[in-house]
N, C-alpha and C positions, 0 to 999 in steps of 0.2 A: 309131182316132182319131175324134175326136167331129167333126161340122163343127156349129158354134153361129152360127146365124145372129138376128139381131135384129130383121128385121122382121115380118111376118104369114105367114100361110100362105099356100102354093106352090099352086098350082093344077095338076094333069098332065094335060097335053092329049090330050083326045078321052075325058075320065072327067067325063066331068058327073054322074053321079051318084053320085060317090064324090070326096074330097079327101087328099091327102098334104101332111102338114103337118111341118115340124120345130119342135119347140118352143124357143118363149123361155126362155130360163134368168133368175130371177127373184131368186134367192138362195142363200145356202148356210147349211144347218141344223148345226149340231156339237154331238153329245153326247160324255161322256167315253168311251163306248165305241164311238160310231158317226159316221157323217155321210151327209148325205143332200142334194143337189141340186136346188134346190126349181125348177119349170117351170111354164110354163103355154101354153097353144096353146085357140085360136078355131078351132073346130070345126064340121062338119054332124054329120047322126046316121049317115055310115057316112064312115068317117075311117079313114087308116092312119097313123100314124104311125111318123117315123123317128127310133131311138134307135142309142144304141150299139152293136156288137158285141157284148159281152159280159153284157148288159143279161138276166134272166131273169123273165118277168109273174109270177111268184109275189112277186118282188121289190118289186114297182112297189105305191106306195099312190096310187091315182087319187081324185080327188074332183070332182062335178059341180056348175057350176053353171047353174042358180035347183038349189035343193033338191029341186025335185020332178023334176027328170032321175032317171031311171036306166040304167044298164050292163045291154041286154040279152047281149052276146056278147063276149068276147074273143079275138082269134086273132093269136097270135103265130110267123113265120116268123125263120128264121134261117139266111142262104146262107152256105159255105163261100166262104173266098176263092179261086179259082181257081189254073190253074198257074202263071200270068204273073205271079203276085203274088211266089208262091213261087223261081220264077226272079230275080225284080228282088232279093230277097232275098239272093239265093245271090251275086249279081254283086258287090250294096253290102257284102255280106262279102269278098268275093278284093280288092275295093280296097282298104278298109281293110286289109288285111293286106297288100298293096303300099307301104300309104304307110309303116305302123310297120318295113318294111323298107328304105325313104329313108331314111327319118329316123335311122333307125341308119347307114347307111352318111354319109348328110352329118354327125353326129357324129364319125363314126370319119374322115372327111376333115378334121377341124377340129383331129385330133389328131395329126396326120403332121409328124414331123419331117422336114425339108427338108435335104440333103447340103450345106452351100455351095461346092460346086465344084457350077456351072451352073443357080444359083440362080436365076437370073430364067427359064429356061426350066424349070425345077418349077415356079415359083408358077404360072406363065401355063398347063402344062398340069392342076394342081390346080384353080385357076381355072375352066378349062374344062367336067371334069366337075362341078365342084360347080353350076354355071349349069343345067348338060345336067339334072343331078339336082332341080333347083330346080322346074324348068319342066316337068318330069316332073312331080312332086307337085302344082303347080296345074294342070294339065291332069287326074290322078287327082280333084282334090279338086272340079272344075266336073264330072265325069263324075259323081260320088257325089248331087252338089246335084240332076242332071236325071234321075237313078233313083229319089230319093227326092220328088219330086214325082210321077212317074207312080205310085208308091204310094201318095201322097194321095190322088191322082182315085180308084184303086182304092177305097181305103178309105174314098172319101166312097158309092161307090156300091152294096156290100158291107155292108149295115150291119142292126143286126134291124128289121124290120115288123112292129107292133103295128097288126092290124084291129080297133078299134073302132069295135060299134053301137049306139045309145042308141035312147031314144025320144023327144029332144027336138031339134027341127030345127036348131036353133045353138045349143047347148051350149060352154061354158067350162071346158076343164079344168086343172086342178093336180093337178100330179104329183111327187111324192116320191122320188127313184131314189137307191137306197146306191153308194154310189164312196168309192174309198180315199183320203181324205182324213180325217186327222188334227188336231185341236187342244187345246189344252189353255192355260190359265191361270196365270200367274205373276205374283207382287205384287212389288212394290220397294220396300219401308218405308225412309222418313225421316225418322230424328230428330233433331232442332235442340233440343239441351237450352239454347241460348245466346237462339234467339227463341220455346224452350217450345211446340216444333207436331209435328206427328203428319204427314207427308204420304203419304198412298197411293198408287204407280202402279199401276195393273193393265192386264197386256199379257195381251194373245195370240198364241202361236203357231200355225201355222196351216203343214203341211205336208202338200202334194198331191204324188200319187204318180200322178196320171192324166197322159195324151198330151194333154191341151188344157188353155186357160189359162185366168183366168177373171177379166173384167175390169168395171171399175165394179159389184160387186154388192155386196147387201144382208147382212152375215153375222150369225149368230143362233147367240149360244153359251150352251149349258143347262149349267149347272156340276155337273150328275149324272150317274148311267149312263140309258141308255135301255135300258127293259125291255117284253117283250110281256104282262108279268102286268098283270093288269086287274080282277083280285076277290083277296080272300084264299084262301089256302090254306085246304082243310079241314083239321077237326081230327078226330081218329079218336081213341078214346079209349082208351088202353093197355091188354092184359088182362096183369094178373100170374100166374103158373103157378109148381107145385111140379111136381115129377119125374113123383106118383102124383097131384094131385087138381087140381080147378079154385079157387083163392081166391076170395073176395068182394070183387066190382070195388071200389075206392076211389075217393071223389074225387080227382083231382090237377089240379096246376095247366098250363094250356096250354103248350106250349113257344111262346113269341111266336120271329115270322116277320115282321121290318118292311121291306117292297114298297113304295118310291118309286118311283110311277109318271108322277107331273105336277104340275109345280109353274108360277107364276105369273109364278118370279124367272127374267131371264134378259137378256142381253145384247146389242144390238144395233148392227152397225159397219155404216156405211153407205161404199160406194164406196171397196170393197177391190179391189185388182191380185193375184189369185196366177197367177206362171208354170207352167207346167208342169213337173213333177217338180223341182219345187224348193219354199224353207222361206220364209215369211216373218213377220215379228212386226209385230201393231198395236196400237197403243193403245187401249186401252177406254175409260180416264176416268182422272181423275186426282184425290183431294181430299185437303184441307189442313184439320187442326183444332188449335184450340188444347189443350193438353198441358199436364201436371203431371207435372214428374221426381220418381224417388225413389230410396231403395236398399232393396232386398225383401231380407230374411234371414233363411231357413229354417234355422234353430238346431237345430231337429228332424231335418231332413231331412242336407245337407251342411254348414249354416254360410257357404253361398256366400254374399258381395253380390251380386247379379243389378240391372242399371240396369232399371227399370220405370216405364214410361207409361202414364198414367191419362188416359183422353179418352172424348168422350162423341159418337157420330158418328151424321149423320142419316140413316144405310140401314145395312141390312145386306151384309157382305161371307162369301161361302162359304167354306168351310177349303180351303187351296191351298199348294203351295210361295211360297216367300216366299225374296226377297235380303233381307238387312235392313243399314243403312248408319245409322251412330252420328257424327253431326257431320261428315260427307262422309267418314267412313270406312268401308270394309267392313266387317264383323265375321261374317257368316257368313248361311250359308241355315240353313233350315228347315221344318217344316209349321204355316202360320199356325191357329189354334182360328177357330172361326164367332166372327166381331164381330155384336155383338146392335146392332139403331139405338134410340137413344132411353136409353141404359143406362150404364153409368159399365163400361168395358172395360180389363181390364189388358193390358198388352202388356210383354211380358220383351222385353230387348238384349240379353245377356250379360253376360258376368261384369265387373262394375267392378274394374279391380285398383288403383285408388289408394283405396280404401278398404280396410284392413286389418282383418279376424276371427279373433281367438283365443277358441276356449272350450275349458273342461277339465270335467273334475268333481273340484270342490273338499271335494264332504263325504259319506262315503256309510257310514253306519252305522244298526247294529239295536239299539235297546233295548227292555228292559219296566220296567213301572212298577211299584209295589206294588201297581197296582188290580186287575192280573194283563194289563193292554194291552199290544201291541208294538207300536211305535211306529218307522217306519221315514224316516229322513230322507237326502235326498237334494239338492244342491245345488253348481250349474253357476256357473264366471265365465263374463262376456263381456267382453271389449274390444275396444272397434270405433274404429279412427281414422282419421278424416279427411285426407286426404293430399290431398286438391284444394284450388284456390285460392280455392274461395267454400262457404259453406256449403251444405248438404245435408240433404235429410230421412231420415232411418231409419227404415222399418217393419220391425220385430222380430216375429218368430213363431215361439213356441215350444208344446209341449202339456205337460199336469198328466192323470195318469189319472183318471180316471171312477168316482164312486161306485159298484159293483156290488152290495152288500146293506146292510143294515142293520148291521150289526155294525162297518164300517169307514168311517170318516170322512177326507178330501181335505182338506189344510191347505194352499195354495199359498204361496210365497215369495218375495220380489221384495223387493228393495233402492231398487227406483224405482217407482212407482205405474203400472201397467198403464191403456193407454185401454178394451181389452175381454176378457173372458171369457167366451167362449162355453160352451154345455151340450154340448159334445162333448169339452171339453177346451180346448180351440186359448187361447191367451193374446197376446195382440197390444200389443206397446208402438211408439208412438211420437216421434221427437226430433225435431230442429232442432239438427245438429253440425257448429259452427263450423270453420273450417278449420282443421289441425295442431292439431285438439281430439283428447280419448281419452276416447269414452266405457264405464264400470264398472258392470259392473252384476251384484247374483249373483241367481239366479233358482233356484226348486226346490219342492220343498213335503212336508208329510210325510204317510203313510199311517198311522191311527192305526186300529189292531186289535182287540176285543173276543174274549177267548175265551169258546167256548160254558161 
């Protein structure tokens, strides 16, 4: 158990030339993979310090300050707790396992059917032991309360000693310490297709697994992994081999290796409460943008309506799970994509289902000409109806294949004049469909063949 004290450093009588200090606690650092307890302690240049129990100096990332300090020594001690500790241990178990034996037995009293021939003399001696038992278990449960203090005192005075020497007379330190503590990021998207806005919550959770609590501090959430790489990997350059000879090395291309090690973005909660060994959620931020509804329909892909949000936000937000809620309803989680700032961002809801999509394929035949061409045609309906009460935009996406040599030519087909045709293919239409409208449309295109 930590004891975290908030003022200066302790002074121990009759060490004038040496100080033991416990350190302020300052903050708490959270990577996706780690977390670290940020401290700091006003120092001499031979200082001990008192950390945790479980604490190991390999672990510890110290820093001095002014900058021209440096760490000539470190020595770290680490006492066993003694027998008495182990005793007080053994007893706070036999109670416990005293009490969860009341507590059954006053159950099992609470379940006693009563004879009524000499009924008021059962209740009165029922009555009796249930009182007898009562008073037992709070006389158990104040025993357990003043064994488990004399195990604080222990535990505050048990704890690891880090001797550090510097070579600056009052040096400033910060210290880094890893402890099991857990958090991680989740968003709560809302969307208001009614007042057209995008709102962001992003919370934190934040669950400590340590024996102390940790109150009014600073918390700092890195929405990566924390890693110890610091350069790139080398690259060795492959040799190829047969059974019997050596080949002649080739060029090839590197296999990339991409090491995020430090980024700039990150999160800061000021004057958080976490109890000990327990969970708590905070608020990060919260923001609100104005929005464009629509209905996305990958004709290519499923033919789903997917409800989508186009909005244009002033920071960036990191890929995260996500609740997402459509007009104060739920509609499901997911993993949010990076929001770019500055940039027009789609954002899917799910599947609309008063919008209705039928597509088939309506024409799929091979001809040849007299010029000796085959000419291959192909052509899809669509009807898509509006079943909501106000109008709606359609964005339609569908692909046309891709020229690949000279000899065959791409004729596309559409019934309704397309806004874009991309050089990859991609064909993008789209409407403004009035409500309990149905809109027709047939789409295809032909391949037209040259033989050699």
């Amino acid at each position: 158990m930590r004891k975290i004290l908030t003022g200066l450093a302790i002074l121990v009588a009759g060490q004038s030339f040496a100080q033991t200090v416990f350190p302020q606690i300052t903050g708490l650092e959270i990577y996706r993979n780690t977390a670290f307890i940020k401290e700091k302690v006003s120092a001499t240049s031979n200082t001990t310090i008192i950390l945790p129990h479980n604490i190991d100096i390999n672990s510890l990332n110290i820093s001095l300050q002014p900058d021209i300090c440096n760490i000539l020594q470190i020595t770290q001690t680490k006492a066993e707790y003694p027998q008495e500790y182990k005793n007080l241990q053994k007893q706070i178990e036999q109670l416990n396992q005293r009490m969860q034996t009341i507590d059954s037995q006053l159950k099992a009293l609470e379940k006693i059917q009563l004879n009524p021939k000499g009924l008021d003399e059962n209740i009165s001696k029922i009555g009796n032991i249930y009182e007898e038992k009562l008073a037992e278990r709070e006389k158990i449960k104040k025993q357990i309360s003043q064994l488990q203090k004399k195990l604080e005192k222990i535990r505050k005075k048990y704890q690891t000693s880090i001797k550090l020497k510097t070579d600056c007379q009052t040096p400033r330190l910060n210290l880094k310490i890893p402890e099991k503590i857990t958090g991680y990021q989740q968003y709560s998207i809302y969307a208001s297709t009614f007042n057209k806005k995008i709102k962001i919550l992003n919370n934190l959770s934040i669950k400590n697994q340590t024996d102390f609590e940790l109150k009014n501090i600073s918390v700092e959430y890195y929405p990566y992994m924390k890693t110890l790489t610091i350069q790139p990997p080398p690259f060795n350059r492959p040799v190829f081999r047969t059974p019997k000879l050596y080949m002649k090395q080739v060029e090839a291309l590197p296999q990339t290796q991409i090491t995020e090690t430090e980024t700039k973005f990150f999160y800061t909660v000021k004057n958080v409460n976490i109890p000990a060994k327990s969970s708590v959620k905070v608020n990060i931020q919260k923001k609100e943008y104005p929005a464009d509804f629509n209905i996305f329909i990958d004709g290519y892909a499923t033919a789903t309506p997917f409800l989508m949000a186009v909005f244009k936000p002033d920071q960036n937000f990191p890929p995260s799970m996500a609740a997402f809620y459509v007009d104060g309803v739920f509609i499901g989680k997911g993993r949010l994509k990076p929001i770019s700032e500055g940039e027009e961002n789609k954002l899917y809801l799910g599947e609309d289902v008063f919008v209705k999509v039928n597509k088939y394929l309506k024409e799929n035949k091979i001809e040849k000409t007299f010029l000796g061409k085959v000419v291959t045609t192909k052509i899809w309906h669509y009807s898509i109806k509006n079943k909501h009460k106000k109008a709606i935009k359609i964005v339609l996406v569908d692909r046309v294949p891709v020229q690949r040599t000279e000899k065959e030519e791409i004729q596309p087909i559409s019934s309704k004049k397309w806004k874009k045709l991309e050089a990859n293919g991609k064909i993008i239409w789209e409407f403004v469909l009035p409500p309990d409208n149905t809109l027709e449309l047939d789409f295809g295109y032909k391949i037209i063949r040259t033989k050699e």
